[in-house]
C-alpha positions as CSV (number, residue, x, y, z in Angstrom):
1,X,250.9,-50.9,323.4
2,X,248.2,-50.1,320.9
3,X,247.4,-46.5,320.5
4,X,243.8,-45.8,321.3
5,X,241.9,-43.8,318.5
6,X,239.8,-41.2,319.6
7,X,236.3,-41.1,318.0
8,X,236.2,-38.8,315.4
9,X,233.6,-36.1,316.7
10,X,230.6,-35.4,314.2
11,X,228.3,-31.5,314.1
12,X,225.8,-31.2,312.1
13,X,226.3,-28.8,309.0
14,X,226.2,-24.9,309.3
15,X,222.7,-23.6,308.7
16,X,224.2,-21.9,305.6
17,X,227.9,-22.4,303.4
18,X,229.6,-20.2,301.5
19,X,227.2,-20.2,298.4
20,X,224.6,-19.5,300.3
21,X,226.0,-15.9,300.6
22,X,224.9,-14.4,297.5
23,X,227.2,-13.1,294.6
24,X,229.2,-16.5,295.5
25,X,229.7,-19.6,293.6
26,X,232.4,-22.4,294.4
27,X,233.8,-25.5,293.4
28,X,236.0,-28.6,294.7
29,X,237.5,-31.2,292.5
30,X,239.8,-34.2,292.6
31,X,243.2,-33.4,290.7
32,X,244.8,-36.4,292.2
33,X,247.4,-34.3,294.2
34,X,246.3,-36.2,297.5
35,X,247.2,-40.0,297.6
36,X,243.7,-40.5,299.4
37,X,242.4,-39.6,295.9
38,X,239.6,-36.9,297.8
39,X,239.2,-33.2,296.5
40,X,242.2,-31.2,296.4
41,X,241.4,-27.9,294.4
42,X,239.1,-25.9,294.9
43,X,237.7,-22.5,293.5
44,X,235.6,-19.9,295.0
45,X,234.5,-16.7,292.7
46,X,232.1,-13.8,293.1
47,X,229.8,-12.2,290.0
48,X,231.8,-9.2,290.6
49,X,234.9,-7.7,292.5
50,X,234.1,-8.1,296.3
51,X,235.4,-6.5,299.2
52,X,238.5,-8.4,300.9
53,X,240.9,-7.9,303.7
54,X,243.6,-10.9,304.9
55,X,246.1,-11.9,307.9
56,X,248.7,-13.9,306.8
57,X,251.6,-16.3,308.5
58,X,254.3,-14.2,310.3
59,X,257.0,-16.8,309.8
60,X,259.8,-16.1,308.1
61,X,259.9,-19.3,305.5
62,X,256.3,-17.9,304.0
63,X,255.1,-20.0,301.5
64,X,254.4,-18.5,297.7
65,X,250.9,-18.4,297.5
66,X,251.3,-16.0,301.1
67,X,253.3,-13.9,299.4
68,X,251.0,-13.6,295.8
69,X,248.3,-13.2,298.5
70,X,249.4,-10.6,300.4
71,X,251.1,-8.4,296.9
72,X,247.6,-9.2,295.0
73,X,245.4,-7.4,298.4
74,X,247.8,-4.3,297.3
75,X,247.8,-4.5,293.8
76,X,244.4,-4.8,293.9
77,X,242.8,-2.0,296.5
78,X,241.9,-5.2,298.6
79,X,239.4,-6.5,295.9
80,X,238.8,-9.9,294.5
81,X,237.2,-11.9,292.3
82,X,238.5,-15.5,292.8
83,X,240.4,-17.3,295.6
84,X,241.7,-20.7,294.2
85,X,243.2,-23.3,297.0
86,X,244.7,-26.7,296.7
87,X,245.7,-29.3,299.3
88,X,247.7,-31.8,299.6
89,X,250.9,-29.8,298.7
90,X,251.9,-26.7,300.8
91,X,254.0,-25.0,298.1
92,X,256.3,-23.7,301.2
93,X,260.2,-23.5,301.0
94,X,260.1,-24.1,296.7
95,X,262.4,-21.4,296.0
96,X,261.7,-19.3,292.9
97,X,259.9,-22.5,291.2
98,X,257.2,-22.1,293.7
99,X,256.5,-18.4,293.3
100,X,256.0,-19.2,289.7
101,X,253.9,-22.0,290.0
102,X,251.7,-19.8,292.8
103,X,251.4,-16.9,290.1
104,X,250.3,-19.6,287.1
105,X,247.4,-20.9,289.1
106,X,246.3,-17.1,289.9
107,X,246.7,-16.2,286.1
108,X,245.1,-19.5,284.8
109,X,241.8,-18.7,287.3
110,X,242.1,-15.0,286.0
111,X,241.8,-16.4,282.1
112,X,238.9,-18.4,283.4
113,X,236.9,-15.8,284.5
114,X,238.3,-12.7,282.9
115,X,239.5,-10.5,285.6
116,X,242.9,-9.0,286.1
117,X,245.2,-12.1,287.9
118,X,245.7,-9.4,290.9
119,X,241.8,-10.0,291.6
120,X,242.7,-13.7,292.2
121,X,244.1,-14.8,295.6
122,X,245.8,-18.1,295.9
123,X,246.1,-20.7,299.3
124,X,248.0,-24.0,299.7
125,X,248.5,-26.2,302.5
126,X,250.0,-29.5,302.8
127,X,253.8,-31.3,302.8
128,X,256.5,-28.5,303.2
129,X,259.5,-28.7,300.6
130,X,257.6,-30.6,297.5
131,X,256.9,-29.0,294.3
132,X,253.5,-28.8,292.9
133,X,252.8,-31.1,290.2
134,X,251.6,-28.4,288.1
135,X,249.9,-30.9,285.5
136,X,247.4,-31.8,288.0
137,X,246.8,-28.0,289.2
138,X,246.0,-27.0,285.9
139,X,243.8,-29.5,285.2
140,X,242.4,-29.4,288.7
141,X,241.9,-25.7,288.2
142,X,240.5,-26.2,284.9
143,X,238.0,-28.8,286.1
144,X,236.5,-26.6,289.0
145,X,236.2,-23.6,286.8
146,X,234.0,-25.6,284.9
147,X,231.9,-27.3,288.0
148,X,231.0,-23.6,289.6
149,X,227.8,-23.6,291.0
150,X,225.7,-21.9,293.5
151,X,224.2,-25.0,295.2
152,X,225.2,-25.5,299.0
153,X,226.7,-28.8,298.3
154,X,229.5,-26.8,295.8
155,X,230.3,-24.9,299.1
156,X,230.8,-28.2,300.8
157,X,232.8,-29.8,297.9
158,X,235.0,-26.6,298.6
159,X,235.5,-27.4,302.2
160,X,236.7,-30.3,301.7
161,X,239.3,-30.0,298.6
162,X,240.9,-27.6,301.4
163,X,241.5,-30.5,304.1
164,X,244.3,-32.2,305.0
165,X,244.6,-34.0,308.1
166,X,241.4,-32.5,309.2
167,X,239.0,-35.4,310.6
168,X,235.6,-33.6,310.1
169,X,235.2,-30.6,307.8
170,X,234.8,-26.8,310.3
171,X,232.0,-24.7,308.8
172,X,229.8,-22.1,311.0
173,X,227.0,-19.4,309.7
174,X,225.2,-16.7,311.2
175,X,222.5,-14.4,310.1
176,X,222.9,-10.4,310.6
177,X,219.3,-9.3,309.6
178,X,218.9,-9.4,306.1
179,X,222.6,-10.6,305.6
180,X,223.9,-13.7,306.1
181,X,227.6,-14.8,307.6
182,X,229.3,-18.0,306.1
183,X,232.8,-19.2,306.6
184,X,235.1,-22.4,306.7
185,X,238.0,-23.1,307.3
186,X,240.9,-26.2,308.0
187,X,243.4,-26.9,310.6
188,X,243.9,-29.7,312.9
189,X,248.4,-29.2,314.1
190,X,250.9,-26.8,313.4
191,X,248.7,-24.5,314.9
192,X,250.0,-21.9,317.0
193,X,248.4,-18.7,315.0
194,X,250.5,-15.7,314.8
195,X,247.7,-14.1,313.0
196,X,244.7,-16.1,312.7
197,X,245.0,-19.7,311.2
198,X,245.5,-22.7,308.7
199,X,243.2,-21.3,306.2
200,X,239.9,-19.7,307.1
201,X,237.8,-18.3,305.1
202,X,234.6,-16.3,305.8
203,X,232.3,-14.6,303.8
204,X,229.5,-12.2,303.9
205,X,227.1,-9.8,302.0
206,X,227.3,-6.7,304.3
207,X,228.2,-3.8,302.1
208,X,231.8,-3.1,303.5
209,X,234.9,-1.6,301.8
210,X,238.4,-3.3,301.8
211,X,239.6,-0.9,304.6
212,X,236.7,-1.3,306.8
213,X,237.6,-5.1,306.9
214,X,241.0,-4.5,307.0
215,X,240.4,-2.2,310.3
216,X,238.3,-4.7,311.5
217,X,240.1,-8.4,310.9
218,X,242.8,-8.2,313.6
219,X,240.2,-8.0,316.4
220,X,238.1,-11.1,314.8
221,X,241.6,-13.0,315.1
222,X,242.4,-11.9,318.4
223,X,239.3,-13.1,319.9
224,X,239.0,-16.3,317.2
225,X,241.7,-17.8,315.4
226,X,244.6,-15.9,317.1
227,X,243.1,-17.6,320.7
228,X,244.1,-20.9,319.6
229,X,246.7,-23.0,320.6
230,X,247.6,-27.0,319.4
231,X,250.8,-27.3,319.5
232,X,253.0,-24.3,319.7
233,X,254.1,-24.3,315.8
234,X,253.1,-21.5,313.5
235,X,252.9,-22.9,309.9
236,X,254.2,-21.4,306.8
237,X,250.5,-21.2,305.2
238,X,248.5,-19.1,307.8
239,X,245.8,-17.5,306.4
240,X,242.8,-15.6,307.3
241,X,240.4,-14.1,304.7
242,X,237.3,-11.9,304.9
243,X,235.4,-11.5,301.8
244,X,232.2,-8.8,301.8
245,X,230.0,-9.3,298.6
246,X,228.5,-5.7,299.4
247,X,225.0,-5.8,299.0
248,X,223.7,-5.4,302.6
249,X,223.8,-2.2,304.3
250,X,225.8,-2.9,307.6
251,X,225.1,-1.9,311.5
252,X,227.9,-0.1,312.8
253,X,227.9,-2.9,315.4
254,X,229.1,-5.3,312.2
255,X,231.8,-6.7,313.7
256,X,229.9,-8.2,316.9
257,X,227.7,-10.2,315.1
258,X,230.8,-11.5,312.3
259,X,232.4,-12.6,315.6
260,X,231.1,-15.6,317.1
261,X,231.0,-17.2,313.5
262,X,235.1,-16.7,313.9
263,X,235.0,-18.4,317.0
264,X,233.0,-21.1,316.3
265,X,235.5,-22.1,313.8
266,X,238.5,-21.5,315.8
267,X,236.6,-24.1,318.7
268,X,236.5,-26.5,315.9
269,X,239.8,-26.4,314.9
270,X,241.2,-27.0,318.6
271,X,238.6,-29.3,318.8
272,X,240.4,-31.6,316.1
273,X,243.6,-30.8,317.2
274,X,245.0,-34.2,315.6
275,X,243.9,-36.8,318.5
276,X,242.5,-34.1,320.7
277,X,239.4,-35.1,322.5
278,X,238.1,-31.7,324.2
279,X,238.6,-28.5,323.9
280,X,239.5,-26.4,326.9
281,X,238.7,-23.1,327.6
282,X,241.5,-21.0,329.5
283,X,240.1,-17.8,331.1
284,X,242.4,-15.3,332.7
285,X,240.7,-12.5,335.0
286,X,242.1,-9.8,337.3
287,X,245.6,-9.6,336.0
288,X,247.3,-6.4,335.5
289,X,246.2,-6.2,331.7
290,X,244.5,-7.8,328.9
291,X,247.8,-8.6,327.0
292,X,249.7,-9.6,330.7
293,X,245.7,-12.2,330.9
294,X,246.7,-13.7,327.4
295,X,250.4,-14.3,327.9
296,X,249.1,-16.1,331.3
297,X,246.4,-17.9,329.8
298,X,248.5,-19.2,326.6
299,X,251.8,-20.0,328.7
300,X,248.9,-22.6,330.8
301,X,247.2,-23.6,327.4
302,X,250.8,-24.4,326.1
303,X,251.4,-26.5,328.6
304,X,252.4,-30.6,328.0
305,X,251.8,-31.1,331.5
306,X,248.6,-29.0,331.5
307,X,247.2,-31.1,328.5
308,X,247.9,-34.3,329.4
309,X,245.8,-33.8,332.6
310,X,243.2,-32.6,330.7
311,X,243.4,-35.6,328.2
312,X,243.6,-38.2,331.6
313,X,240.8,-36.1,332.9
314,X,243.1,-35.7,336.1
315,X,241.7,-32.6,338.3
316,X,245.6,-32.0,338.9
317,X,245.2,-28.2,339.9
318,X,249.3,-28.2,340.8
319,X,250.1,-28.1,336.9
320,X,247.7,-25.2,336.1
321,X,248.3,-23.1,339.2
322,X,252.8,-23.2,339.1
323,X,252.1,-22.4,335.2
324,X,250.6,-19.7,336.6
325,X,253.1,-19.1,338.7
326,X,256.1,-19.5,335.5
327,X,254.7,-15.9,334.3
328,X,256.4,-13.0,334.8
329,X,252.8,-11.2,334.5
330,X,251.9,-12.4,337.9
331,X,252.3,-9.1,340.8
332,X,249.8,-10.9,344.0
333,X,250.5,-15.1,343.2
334,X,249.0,-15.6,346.7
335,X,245.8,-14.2,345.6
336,X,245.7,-17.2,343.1
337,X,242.2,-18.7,342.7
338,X,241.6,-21.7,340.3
339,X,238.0,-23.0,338.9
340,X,237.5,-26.0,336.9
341,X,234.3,-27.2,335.0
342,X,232.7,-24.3,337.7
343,X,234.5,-26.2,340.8
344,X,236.8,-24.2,342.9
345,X,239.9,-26.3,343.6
346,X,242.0,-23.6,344.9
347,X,241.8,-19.9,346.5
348,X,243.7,-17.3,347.2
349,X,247.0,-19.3,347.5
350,X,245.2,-22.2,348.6
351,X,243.7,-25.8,347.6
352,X,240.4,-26.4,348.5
353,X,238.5,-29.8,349.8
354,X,236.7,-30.4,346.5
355,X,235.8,-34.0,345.1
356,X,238.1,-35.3,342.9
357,X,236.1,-38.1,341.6
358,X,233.2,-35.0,340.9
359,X,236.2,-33.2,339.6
360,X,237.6,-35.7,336.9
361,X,233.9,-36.7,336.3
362,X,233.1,-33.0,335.1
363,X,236.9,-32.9,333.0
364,X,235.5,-36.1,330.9
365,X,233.3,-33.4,328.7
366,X,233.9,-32.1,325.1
367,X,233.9,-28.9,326.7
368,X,235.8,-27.9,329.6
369,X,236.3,-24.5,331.0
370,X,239.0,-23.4,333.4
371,X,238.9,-20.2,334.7
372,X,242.4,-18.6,336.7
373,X,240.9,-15.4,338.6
374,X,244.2,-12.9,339.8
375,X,243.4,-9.9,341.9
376,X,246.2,-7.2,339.9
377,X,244.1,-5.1,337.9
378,X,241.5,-5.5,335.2
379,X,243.3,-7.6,332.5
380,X,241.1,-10.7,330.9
381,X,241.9,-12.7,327.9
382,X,240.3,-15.8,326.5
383,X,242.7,-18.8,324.6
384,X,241.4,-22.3,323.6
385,X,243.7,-25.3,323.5
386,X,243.1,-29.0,322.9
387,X,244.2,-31.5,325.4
388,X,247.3,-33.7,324.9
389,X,246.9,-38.1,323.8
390,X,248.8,-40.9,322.5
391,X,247.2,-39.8,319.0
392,X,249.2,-36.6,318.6
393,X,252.2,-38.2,318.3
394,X,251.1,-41.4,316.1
395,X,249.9,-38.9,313.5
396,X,252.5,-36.5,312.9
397,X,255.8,-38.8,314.1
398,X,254.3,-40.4,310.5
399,X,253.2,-37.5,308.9
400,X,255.6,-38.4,305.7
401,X,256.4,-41.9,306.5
């Protein structure tokens, strides 16, 4: 049987990329550590130490550039001058070889530019268990420090030395008055976020301090990059950064307007999802609490039965509603009522005479929204999943082969 290809989905670029946020210059270059010969380094650096907060990977085999990351933020006082990535080679499981090499590319960026090598975070992503080729880094770092520019095309070079099996580069923008709001960021499997992502990045020139990003970056997960689901596997590169160039005075409101740029990113990524063809939005009301809405909602979203009826665009509410019913969470099942793409197909314990035919018609959308409304309390909570093909499991049964 031949596997059918999705189309690859194409968005128009963001209103405005990461050099368009000023203070910022970036870079992405071909160091030939990706067979498909495209960008694989790349380099973004501020005029002066900015502002920077992170969320990193909670599994337990973190790779070496998570844990330089996370020891730089300290050393630092959660300020940086440089955030150097490559692709193509995750750096993960290396053993003390790999922290070394993770800590040359940080001090060979930090000779570049002058700073102290705590100033200079460092992200890889790609095949688990190889060591970098460390000839190619250097030069590869070598060759974007020397490329640096401001133009928004150097912000887009950036985004995609960062991809991997990502099959349209994610960028989103916003404006916040005077400031402006920029961010990108990869990930199409292995993505169950225990703390925001893949890699994102996101960058802005609202004059924040470290801490007030660091106080304010586990809510932009939670309702973003943490309220995604792929395929249930937490990588070993997670990372979520939040750079502040400090030159606009903030709102106290900040946050709200940082947000949907977040989430705009995060629908991208499920949106890829490696064969995916929709995303699907999973809304959870009335349960007992927020957190009891999210484990309901991501226990549906997680869902191989769920996903494959929302890839065969099959109105099948018996897979959604006995998830449902799976959760412990759940105090009045009988109270039950199920909407999908805004048509009610079961309520209060009951299916309903809907159309099917409407019903599958509606499903066959980039966007599809299904909304579980409980009657045990207040709880609501928002995850995003991508729906379940044949492609998945082409792509990453020959991931390495």
């Amino acid at each position: 049987m031949s596997i059918p290809v999705p189309p690859v989905p194409s968005f128009p670029p963001a209103e405005l990329t990461l050099t368009q946020v000023p203070g910022l210059k970036a870079a992405g270059v071909k160091a030939g550590l990706k067979a498909s010969g495209n960008p694989d380094v790349g380099l973004l650096v501020s005029d002066a130490p900015m502002a920077v907060a992170g969320l990193f990977t909670q599994n337990h085999f973190a790779a070496a550039p998570v844990v330089l990351s996370k020891a730089n933020l300290v050393r630092s006082g959660h300020t940086a001058r440089a955030l150097v990535v490559n692709s193509g080679n995750a750096n993960a499981c290396t053993g003390l070889q790999g922290e070394k090499d993770a800590e040359e590319m940080a001090h060979r960026v930090a000779k570049g530019l002058g700073c102290p090598p705590e100033q200079v975070l460092v992200c890889s992503t790609g095949v688990i268990g190889v060591k970098l080729p460390m000839d190619k880094v250097r030069a590869g770092i070598d060759d974007a420090l020397a490329q640096l520019s401001r133009e928004p095309e150097a912000g887009r070079r950036f985004l995609s030395a960062i991809m991997t099996t990502d099959a349209f580069p994610k960028e989103a923008s916003a404006r916040v008055g005077e400031a402006v709001v920029a961010g990108v960021c990869k990930g199409a499997g292995m993505i169950e976020p225990n703390m925001a992502t893949m890699l994102a990045f996101m960058a802005m020139d609202l004059d924040l301090r470290g801490e007030q990003l660091k106080r304010a970056l586990p809510g932009l997960a939670a309702a973003s990059f943490n309220a995604v689901h792929v395929d249930s596997h937490t990588s070993t590169n997670d990372t979520f950064l939040l750079f502040s160039t400090r030159k606009v005075r903030p709102s106290t409101d900040w946050a709200r307007h940082v947000e949907p740029v977040a989430r705009r990113l995060a629908w991208l990524i499920a949106r890829d999802g490696e064969g995916a063809t929709k995303v699907t939005t999973i809304e959870v009301t009335g349960a007992a609490t927020s957190e009891a809405a999210r484990r309901i909602a991501k226990l549906v979203a997680t869902s191989a039965l769920v996903r494959t009826a929302l890839y065969g665009n099959d109105p099948n509410w018996g897979r959604f509603t006995s998830q449902v019913g799976n959760s412990k969470d759940v105090r009045h099942p009988r109270s039950l009522s199920c909407v999908l793409q805004g048509l009610e197909v079961f309520k209060n314990g009951e299916p309903t005479a809907f159309d099917r035919a409407a019903a599958s018609k509606a499903m066959a959308q980039e966007d599809v929204r299904l909304e579980l409304k409980l009657k045990d309390g207040p709880g609501h909570a928002v995850v995003l999943t991508s729906d379940l093909g044949y492609r998945y499991v082409q792509v990453n049964a020959e991931y390495t082969t």
